[in-house]
PQR file with spaces between the fields and no chain letter, atoms N, CA, C, O and H, PARSE charges and radii, in Angstrom:
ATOM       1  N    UNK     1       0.838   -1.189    0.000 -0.4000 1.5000
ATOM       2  CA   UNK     1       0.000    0.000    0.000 -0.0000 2.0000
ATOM       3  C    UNK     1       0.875    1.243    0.000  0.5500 1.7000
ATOM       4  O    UNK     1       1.985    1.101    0.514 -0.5500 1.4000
ATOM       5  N    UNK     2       0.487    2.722   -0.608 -0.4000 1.5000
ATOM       6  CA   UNK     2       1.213    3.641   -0.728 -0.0000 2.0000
ATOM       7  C    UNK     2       0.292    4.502   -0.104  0.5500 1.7000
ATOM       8  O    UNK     2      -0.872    4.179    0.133 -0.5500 1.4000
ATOM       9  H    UNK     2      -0.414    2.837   -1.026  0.4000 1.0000
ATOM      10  N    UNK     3       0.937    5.908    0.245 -0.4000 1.5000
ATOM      11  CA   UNK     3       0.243    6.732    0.978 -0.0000 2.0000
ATOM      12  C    UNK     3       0.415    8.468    0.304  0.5500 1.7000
ATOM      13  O    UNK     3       1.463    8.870   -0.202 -0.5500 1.4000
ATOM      14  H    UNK     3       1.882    6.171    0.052  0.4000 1.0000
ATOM      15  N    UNK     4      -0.547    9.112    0.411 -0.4000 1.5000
ATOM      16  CA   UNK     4      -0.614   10.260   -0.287 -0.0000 2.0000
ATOM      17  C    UNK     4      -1.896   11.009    0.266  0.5500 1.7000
ATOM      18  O    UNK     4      -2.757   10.700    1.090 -0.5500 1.4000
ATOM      19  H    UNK     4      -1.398    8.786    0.822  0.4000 1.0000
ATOM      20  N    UNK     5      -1.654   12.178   -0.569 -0.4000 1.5000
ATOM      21  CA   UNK     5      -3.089   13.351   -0.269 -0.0000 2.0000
ATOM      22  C    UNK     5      -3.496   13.543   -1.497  0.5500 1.7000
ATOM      23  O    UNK     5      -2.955   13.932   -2.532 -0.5500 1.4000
ATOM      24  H    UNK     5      -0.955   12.429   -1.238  0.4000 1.0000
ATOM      25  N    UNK     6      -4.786   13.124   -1.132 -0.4000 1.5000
ATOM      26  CA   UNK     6      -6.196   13.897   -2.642 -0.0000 2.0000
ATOM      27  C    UNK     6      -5.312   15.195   -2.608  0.5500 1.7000
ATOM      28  O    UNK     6      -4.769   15.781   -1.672 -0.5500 1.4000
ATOM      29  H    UNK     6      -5.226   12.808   -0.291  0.4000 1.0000
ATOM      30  N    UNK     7      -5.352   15.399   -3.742 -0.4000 1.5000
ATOM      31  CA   UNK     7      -4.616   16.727   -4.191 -0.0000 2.0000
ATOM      32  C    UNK     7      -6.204   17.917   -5.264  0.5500 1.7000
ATOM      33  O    UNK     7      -6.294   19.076   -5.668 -0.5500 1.4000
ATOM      34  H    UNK     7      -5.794   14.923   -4.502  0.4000 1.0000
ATOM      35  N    UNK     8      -6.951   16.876   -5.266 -0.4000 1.5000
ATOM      36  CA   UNK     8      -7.719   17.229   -6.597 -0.0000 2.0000
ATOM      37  C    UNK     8      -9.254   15.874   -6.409  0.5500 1.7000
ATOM      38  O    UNK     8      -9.068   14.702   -6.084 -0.5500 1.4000
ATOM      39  H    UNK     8      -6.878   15.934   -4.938  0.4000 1.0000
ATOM      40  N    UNK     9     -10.281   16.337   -6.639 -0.4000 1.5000
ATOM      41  CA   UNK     9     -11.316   15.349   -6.636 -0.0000 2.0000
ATOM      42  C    UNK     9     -12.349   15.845   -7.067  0.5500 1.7000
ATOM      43  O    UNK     9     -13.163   16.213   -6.220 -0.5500 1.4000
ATOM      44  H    UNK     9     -10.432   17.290   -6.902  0.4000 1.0000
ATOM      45  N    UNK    10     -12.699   16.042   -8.589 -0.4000 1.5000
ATOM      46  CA   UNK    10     -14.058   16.525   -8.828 -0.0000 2.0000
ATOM      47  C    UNK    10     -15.362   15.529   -8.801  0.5500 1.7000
ATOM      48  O    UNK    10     -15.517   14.831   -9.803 -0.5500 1.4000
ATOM      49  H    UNK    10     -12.038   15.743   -9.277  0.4000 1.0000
ATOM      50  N    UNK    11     -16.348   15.405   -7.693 -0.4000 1.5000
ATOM      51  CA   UNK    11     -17.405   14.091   -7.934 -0.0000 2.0000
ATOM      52  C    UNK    11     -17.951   14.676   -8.830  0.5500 1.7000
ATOM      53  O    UNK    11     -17.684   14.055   -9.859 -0.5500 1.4000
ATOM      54  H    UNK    11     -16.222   15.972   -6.879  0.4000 1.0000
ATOM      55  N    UNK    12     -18.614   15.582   -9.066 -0.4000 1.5000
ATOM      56  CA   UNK    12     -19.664   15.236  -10.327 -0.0000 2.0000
ATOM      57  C    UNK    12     -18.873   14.528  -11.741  0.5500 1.7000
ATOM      58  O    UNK    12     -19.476   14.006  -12.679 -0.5500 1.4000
ATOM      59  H    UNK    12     -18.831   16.086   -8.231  0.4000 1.0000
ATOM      60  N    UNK    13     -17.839   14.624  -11.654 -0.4000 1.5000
ATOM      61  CA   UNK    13     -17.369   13.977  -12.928 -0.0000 2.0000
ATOM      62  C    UNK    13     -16.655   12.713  -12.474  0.5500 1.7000
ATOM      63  O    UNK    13     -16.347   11.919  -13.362 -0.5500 1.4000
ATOM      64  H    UNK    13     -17.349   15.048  -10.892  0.4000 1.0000
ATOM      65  N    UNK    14     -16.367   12.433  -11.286 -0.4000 1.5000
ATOM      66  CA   UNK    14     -16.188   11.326  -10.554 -0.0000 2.0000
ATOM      67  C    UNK    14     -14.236   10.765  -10.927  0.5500 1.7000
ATOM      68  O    UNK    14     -13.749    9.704  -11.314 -0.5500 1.4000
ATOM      69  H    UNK    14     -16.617   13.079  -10.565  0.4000 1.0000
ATOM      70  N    UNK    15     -13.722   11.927  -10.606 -0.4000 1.5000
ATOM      71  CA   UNK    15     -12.092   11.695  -11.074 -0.0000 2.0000
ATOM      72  C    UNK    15     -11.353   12.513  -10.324  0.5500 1.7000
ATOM      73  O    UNK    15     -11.647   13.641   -9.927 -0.5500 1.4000
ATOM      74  H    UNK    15     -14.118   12.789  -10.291  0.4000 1.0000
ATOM      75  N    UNK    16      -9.718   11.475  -10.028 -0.4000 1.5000
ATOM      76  CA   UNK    16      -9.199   13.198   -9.184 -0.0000 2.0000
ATOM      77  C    UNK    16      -7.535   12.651   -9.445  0.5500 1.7000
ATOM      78  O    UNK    16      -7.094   11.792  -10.208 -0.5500 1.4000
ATOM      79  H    UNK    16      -9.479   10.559  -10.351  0.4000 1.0000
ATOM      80  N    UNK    17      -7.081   13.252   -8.787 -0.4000 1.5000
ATOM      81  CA   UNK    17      -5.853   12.886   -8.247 -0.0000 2.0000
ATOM      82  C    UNK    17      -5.041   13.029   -7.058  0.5500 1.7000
ATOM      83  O    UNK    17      -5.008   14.079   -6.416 -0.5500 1.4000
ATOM      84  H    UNK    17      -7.439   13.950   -8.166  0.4000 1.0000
ATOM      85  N    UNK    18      -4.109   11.554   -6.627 -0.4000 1.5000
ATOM      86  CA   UNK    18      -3.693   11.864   -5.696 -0.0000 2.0000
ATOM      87  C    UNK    18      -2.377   12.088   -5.326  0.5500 1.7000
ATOM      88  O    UNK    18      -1.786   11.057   -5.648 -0.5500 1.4000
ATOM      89  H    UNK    18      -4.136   10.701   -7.148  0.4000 1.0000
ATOM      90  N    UNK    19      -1.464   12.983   -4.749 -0.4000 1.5000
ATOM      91  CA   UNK    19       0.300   13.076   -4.882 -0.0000 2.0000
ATOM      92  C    UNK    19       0.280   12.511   -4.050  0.5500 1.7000
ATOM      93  O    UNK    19      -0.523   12.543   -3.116 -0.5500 1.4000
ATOM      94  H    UNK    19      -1.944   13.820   -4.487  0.4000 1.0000
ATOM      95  N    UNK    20       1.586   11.565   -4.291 -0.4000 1.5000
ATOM      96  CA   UNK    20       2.182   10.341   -3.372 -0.0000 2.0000
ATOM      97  C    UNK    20       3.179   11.257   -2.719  0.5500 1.7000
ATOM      98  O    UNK    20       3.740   12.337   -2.905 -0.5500 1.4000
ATOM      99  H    UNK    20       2.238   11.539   -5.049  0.4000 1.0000
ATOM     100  N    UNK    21       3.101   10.131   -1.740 -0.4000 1.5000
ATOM     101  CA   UNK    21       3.642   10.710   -0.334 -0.0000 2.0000
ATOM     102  C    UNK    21       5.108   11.028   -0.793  0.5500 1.7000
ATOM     103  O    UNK    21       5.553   12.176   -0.769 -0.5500 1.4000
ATOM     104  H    UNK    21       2.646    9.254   -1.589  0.4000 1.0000
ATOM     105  N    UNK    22       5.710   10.119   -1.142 -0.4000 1.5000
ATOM     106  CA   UNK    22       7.447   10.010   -2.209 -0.0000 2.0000
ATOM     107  C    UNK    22       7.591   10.698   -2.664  0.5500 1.7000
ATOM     108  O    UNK    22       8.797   10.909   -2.795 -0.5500 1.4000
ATOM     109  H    UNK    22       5.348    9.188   -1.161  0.4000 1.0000
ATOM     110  N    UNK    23       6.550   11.866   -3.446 -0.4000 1.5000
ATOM     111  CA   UNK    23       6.714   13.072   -3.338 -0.0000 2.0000
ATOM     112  C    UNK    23       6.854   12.923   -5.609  0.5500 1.7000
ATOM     113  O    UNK    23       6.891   13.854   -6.413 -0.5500 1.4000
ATOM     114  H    UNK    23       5.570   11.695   -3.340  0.4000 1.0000
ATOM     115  N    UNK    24       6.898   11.097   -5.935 -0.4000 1.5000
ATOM     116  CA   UNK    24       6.455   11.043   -7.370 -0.0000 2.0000
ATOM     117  C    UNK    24       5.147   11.768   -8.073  0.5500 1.7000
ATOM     118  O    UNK    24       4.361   12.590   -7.603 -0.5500 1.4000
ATOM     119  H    UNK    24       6.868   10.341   -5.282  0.4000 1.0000
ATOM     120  N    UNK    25       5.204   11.222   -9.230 -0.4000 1.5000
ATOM     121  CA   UNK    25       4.053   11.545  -10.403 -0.0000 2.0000
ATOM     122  C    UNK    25       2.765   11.263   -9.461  0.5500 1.7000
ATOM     123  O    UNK    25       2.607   10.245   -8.788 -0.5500 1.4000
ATOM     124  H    UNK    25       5.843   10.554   -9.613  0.4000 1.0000
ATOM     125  N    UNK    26       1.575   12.734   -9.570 -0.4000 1.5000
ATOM     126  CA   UNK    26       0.273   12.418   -9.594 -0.0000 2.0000
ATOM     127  C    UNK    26      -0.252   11.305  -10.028  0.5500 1.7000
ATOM     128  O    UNK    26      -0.111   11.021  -11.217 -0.5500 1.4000
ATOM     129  H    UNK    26       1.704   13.561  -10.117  0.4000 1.0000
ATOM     130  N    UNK    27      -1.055   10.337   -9.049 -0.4000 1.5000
ATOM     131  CA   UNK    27      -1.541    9.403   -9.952 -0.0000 2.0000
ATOM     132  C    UNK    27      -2.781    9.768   -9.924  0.5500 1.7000
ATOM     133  O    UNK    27      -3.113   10.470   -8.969 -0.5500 1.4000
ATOM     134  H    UNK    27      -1.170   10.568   -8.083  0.4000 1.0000
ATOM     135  N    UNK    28      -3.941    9.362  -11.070 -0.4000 1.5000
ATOM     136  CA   UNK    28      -5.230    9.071  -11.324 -0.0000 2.0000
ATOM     137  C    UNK    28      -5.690    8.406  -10.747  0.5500 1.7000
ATOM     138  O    UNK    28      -5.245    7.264  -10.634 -0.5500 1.4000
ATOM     139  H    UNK    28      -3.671    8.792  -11.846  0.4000 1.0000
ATOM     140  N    UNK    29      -7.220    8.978   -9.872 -0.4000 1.5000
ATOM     141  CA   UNK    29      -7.787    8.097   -9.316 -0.0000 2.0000
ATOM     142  C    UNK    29      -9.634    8.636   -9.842  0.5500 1.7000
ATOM     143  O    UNK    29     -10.124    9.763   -9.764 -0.5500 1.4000
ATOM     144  H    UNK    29      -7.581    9.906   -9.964  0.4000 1.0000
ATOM     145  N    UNK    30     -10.417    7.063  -10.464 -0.4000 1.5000
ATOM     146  CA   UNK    30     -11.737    7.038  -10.869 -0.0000 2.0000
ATOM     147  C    UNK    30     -12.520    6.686   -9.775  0.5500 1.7000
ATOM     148  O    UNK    30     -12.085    5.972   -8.872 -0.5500 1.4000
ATOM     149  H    UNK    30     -10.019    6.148  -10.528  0.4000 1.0000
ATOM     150  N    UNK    31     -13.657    7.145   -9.799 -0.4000 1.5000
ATOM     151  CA   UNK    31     -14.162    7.065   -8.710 -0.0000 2.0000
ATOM     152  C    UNK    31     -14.862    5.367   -8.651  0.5500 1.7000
ATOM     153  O    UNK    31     -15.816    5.105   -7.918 -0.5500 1.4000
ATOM     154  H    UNK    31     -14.010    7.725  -10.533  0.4000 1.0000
ATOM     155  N    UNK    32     -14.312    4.512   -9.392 -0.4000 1.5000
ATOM     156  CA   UNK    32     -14.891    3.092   -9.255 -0.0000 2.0000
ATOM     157  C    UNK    32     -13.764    2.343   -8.201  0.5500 1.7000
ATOM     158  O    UNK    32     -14.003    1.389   -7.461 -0.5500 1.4000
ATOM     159  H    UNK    32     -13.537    4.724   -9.987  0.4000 1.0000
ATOM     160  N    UNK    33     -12.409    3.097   -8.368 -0.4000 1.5000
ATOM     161  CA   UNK    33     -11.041    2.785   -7.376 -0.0000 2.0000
ATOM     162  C    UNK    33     -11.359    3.063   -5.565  0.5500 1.7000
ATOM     163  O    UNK    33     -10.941    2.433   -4.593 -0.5500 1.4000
ATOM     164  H    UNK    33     -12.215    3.872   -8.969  0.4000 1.0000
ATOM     165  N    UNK    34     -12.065    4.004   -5.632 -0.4000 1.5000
ATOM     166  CA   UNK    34     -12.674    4.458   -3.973 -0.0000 2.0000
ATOM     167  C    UNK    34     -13.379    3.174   -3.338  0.5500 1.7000
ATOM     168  O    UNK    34     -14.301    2.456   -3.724 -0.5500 1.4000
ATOM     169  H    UNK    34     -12.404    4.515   -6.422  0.4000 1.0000
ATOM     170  N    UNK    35     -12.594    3.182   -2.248 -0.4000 1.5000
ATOM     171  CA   UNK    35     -13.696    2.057   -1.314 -0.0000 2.0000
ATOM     172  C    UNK    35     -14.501    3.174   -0.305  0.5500 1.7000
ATOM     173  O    UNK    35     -15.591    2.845    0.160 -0.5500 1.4000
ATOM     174  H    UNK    35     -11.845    3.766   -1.935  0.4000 1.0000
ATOM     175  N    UNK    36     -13.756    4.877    0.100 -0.4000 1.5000
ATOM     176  CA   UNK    36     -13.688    5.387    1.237 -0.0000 2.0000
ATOM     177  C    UNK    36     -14.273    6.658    0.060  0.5500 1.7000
ATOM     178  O    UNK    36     -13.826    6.687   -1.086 -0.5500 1.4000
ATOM     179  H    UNK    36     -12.870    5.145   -0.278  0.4000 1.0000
ATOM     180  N    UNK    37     -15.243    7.584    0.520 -0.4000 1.5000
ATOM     181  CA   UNK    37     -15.380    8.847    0.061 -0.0000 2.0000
ATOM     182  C    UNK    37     -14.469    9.737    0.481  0.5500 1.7000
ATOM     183  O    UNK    37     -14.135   10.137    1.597 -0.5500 1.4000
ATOM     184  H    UNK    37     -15.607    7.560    1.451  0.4000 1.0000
ATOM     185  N    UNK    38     -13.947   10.101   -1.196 -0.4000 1.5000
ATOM     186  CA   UNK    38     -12.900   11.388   -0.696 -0.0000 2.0000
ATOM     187  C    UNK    38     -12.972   12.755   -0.946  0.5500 1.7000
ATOM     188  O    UNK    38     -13.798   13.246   -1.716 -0.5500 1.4000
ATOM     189  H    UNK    38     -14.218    9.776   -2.102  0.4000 1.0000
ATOM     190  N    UNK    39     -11.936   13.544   -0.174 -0.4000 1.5000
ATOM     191  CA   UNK    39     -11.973   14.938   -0.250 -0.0000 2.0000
ATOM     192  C    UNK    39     -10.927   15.400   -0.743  0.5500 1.7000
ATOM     193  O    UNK    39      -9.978   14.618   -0.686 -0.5500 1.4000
ATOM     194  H    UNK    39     -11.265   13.145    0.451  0.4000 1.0000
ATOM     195  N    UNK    40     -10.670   16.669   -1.350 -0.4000 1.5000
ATOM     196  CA   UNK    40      -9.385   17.575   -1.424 -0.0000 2.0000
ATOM     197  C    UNK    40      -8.420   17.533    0.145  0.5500 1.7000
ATOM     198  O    UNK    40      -9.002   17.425    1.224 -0.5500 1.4000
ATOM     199  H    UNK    40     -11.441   17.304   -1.396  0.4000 1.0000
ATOM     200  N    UNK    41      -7.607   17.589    0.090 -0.4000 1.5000
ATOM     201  CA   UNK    41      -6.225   17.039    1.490 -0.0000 2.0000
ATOM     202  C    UNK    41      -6.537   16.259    2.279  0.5500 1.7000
ATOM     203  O    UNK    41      -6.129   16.357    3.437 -0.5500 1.4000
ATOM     204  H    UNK    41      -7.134   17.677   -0.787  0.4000 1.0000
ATOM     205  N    UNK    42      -7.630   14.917    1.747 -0.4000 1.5000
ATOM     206  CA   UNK    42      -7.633   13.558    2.577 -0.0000 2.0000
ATOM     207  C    UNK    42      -6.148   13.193    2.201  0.5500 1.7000
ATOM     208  O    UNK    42      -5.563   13.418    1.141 -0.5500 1.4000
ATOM     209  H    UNK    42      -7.962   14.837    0.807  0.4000 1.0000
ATOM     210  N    UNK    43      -5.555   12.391    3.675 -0.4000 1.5000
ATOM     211  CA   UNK    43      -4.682   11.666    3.772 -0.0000 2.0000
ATOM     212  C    UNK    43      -5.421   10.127    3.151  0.5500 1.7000
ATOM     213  O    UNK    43      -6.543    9.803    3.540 -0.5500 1.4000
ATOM     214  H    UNK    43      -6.030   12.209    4.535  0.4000 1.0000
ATOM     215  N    UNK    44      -4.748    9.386    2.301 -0.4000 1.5000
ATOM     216  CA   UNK    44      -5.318    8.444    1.834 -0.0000 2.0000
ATOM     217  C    UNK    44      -4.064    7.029    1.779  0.5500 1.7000
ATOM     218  O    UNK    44      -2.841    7.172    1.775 -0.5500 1.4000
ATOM     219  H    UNK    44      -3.837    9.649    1.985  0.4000 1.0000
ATOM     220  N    UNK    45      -4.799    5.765    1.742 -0.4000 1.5000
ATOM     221  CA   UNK    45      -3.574    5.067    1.350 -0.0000 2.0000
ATOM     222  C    UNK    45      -4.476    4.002   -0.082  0.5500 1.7000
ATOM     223  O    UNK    45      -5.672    3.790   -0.277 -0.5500 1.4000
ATOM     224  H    UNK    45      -5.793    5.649    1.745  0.4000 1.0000
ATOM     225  N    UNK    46      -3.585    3.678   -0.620 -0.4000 1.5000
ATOM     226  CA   UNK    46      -4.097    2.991   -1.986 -0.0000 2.0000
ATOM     227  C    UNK    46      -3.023    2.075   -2.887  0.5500 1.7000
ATOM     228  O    UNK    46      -1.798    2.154   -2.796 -0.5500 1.4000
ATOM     229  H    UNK    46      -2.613    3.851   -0.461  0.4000 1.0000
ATOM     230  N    UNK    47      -3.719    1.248   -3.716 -0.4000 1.5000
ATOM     231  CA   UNK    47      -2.887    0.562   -4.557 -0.0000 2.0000
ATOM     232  C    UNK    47      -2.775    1.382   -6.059  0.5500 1.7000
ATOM     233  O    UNK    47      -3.466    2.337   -6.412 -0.5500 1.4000
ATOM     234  H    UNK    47      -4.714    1.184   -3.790  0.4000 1.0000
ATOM     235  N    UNK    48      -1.783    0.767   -6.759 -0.4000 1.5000
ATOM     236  CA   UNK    48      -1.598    1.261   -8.094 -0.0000 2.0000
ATOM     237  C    UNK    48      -1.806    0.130   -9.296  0.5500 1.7000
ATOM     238  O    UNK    48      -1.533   -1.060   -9.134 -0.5500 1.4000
ATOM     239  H    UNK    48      -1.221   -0.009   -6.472  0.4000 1.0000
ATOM     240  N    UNK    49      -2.204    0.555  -10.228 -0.4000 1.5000
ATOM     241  CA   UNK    49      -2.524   -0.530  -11.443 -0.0000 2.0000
ATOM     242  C    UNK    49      -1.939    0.683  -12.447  0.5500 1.7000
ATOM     243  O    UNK    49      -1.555    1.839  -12.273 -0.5500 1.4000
ATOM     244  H    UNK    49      -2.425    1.521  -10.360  0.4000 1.0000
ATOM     245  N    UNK    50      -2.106   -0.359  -13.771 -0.4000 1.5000
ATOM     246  CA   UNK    50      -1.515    0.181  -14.734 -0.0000 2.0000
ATOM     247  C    UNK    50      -2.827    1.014  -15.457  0.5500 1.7000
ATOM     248  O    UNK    50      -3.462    0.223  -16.154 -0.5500 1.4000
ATOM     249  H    UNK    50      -2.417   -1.298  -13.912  0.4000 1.0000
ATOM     250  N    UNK    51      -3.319    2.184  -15.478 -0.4000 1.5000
ATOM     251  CA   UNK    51      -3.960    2.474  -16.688 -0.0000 2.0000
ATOM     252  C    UNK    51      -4.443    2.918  -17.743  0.5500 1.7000
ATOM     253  O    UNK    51      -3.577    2.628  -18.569 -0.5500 1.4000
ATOM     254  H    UNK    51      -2.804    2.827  -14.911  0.4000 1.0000
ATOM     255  N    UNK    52      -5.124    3.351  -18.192 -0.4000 1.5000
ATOM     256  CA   UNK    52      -4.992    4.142  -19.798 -0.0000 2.0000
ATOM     257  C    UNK    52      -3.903    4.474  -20.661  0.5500 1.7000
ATOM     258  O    UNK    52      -3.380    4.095  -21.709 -0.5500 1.4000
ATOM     259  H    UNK    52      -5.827    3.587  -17.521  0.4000 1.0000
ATOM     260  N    UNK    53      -3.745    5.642  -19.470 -0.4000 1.5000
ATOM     261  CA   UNK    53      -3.074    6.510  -19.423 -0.0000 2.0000
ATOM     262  C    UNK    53      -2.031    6.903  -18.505  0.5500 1.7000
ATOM     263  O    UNK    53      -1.640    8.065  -18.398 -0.5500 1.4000
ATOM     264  H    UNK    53      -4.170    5.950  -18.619  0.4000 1.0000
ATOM     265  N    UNK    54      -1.572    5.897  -17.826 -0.4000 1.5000
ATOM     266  CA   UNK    54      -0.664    5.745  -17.020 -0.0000 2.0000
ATOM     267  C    UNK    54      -0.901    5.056  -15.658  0.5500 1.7000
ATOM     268  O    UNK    54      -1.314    3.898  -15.609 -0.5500 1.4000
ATOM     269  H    UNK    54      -1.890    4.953  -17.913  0.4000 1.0000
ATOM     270  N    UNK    55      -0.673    5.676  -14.719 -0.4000 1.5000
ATOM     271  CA   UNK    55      -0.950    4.661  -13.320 -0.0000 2.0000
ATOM     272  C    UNK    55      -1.758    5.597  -13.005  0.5500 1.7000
ATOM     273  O    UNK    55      -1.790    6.813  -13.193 -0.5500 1.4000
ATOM     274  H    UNK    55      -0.338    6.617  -14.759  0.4000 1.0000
ATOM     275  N    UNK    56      -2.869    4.306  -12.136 -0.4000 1.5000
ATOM     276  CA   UNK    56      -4.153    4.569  -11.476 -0.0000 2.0000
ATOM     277  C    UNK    56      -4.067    4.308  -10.257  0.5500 1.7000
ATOM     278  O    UNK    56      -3.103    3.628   -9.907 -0.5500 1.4000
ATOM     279  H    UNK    56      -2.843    3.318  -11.984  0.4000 1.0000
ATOM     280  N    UNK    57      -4.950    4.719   -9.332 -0.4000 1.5000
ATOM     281  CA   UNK    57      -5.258    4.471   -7.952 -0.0000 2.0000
ATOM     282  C    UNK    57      -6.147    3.705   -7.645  0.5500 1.7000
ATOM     283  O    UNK    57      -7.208    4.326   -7.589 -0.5500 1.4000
ATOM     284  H    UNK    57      -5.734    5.271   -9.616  0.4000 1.0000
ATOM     285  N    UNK    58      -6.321    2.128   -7.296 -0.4000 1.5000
ATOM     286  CA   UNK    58      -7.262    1.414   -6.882 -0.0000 2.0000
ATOM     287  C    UNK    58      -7.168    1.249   -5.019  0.5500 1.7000
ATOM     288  O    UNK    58      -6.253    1.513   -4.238 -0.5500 1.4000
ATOM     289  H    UNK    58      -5.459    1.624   -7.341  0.4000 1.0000
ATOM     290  N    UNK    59      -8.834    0.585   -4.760 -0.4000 1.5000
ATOM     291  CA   UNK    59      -8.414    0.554   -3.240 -0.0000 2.0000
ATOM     292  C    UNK    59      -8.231    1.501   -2.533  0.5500 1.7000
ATOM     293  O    UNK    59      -7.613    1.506   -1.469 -0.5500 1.4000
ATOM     294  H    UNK    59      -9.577    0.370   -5.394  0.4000 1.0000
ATOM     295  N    UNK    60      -8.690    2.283   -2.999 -0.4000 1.5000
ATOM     296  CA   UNK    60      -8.544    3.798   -2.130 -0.0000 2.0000
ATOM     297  C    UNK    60      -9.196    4.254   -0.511  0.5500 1.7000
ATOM     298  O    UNK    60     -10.306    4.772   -0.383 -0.5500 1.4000
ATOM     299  H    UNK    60      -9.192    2.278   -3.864  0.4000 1.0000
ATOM     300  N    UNK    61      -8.724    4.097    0.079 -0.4000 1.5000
ATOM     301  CA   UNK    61      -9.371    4.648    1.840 -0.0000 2.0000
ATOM     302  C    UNK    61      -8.849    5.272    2.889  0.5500 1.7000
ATOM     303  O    UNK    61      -7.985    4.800    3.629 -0.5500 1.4000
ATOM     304  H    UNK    61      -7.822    3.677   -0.025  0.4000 1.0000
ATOM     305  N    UNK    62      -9.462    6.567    2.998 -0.4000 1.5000
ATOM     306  CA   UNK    62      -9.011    7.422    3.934 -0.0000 2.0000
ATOM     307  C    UNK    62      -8.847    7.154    5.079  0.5500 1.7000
ATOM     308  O    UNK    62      -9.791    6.736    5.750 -0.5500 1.4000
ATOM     309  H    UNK    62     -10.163    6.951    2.397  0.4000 1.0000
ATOM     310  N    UNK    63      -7.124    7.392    5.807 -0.4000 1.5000
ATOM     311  CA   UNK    63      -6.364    7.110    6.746 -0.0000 2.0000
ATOM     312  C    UNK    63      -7.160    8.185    7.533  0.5500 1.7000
ATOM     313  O    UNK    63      -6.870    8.435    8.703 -0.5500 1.4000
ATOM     314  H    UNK    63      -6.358    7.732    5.262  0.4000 1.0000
């Protein structure tokens, strides 16, 4: 598991992103990846998959 802050989360369009704690690349997170409803500077921890368009955030739940 990796750890980071919602940096970004628009629901009506149901997409956001979150910066890892490591201080790497924003990853993408869809709102089908959320187990936990999130906010802009939730502390979060989550997995990564490969997708589209680069790495995604699955498993997502606020610490």
């Amino acid at each position: 598991m990796q750890e980071g802050i919602v940096k970004f989360f628009n629901e009506s369009k149901g997409f956001g992103f979150i910066a890892p704690k490591d201080g790497s690349q924003d990853v993408f997170v869809h709102v089908s990846g959320l187990i936990d409803q999130v906010r802009e500077n939730d502390a979060v921890t989550y997995e990564v998959t490969a997708g589209q368009k680069g790495p995604s955030a699955i498993n997502v739940k606020v610490i």
